[in-house]
N, C-alpha and C positions, 0 to 999 in steps of 0.2 A: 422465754426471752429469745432473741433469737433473732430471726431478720429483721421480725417488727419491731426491736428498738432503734435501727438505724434509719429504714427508711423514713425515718421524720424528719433525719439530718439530710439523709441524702439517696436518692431512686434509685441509683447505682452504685451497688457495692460490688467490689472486686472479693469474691471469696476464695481466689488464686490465695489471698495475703491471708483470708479468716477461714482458715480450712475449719475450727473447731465453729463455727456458722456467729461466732458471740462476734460481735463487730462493737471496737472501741469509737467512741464519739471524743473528737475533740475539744476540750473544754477552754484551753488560752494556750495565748502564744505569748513567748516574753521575747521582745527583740533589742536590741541596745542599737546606737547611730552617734555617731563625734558631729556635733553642730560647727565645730572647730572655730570656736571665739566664745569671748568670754562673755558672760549677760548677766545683769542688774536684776535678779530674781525678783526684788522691790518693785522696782517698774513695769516687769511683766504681767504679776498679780495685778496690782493696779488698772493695768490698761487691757488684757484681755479678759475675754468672756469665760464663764465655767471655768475659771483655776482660784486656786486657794496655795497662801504661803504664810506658814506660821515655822518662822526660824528656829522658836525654841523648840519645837517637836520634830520639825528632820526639815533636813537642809537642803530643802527643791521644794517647787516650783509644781504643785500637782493641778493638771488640765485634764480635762473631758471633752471628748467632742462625741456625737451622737453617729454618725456615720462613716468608717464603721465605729461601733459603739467600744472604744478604748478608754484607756486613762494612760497618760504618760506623765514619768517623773523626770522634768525639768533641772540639773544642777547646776549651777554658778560658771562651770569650769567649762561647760559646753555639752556635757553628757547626756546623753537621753535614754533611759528607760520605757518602753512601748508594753503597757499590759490590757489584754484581754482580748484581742483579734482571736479569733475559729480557725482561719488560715493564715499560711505563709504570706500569699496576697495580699492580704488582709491589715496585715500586719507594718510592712511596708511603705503602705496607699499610707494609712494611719501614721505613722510616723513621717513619710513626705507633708502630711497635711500640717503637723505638728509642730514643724521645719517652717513651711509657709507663714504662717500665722507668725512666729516669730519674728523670720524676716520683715513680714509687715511693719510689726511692732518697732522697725530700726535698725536691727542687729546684722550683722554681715552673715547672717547663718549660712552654712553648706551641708550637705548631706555625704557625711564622710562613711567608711566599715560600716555597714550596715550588718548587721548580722541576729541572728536566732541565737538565742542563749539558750529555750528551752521550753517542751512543750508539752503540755499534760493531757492525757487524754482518762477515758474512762470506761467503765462497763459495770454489767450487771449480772449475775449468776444466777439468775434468778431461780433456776429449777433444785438449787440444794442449799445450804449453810454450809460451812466451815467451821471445822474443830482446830481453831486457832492455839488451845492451849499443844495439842498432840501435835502438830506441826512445832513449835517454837521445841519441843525435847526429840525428834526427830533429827537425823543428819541433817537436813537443811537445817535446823535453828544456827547453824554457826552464820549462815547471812544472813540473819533475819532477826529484830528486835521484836518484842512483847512484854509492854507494860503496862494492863488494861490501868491498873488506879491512875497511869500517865497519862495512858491515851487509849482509845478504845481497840486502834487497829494493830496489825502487824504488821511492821516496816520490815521488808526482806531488801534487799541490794543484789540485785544481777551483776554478774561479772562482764558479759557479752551479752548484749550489750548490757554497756555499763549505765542500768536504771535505777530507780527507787518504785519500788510495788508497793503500795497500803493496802492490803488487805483485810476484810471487816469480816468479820462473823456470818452475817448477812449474804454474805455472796456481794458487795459491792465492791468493785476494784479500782484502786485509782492509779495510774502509770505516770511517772512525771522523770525529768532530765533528759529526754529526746532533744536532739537537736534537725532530725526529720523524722517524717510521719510516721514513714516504715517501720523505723526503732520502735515505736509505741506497738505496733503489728506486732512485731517480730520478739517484741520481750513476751506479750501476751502470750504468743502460739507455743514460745519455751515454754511458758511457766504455768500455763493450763495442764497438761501432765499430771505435774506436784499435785496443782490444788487439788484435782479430781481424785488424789488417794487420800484425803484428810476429808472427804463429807460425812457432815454430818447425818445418820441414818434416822431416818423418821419412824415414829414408834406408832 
């Protein structure tokens, strides 16, 4: 695994930030934005394209737009939820477009706090497995959940930064609660150490 999983994301990787050479790909950004006024969910459904609104199952307004390829959840009160932007940029663009569209539609919308709630990134181990049960009865288990009949992986929680790790058996890793990039680097490059005393030896 190894550089060639990233160069497909990206030509240029800084390995200053991926000393362990494993480079995390970002997989979503969630960004929230105040429309600051209120909007007839009802009428938006109706009159825009790609959105759907079924009140009785949750109470927004869900739109798509292909470019960048998001989905934002629309609320009553003015709130926007932005999910599934790659980057910060990205994210942003997508939410100003989501704001437009609106406006069109009527509504005084503005582009209030814009902000990143949270960003998940990922990786892959690929050269060993993980002995997730010997890790959860090890010191670390006190930050870390394991309950395969639950869920298959190990939820650990970093302290500094303050992440959630899913780690699988497989060597697949998923980082998520970043609020920038670097956080997702910097939780990995902590916590690669740990993992690499818990592989599993091949027979």
């Amino acid at each position: 695994m190894g550089d060639d999983q990233v160069l497909e994301a990206s030509q240029q990787v800084d390995f200053d930030k991926h000393p362990s050479r494993i480079v995390q790909i970002i997989q979503n950004i969630v960004s929230t934005v105040n429309l600051d006024c209120k909007l007839d969910l009802q009428a938006i459904a109706q009159k825009a394209r790609n959105s759907e609104y079924n009140p009785k199952r949750f109470a927004a307004v869900m739109m798509r737009i292909k470019e960048p390829k998001t989905t934002a959840l629309i609320f009553a009160s003015g709130k926007m939820v932005c999910t599934g932007a790659k980057t910060r940029q990205q994210s942003k663009l997508a939410a100003r477009k989501y704001a437009r569209i609106i406006q069109k539609l009527g509504f005084p919308a503005k582009f209030k706090n814009f902000q990143i709630q949270n960003i998940v990134g990922s990786c892959d181990v690929k050269y060993f497995s993980i002995r997730l049960e010997s890790f959860q009865i090890s010191s670390h288990g006190v930050f870390s959940t394991y309950e395969p009949e639950l869920f298959p992986g190990l939820i650990y929680r970093m302290k500094k930064p303050k992440i959630v790790i899913l780690v699988f058996s497989t060597g697949k890793i998923v980082i998520a609660g970043a609020k920038v990039e670097d956080e997702i680097y910097e939780a990995f490059e902590n916590f690669f150490p740990v993992l690499t005393q818990y592989k599993r030896v091949q027979r």
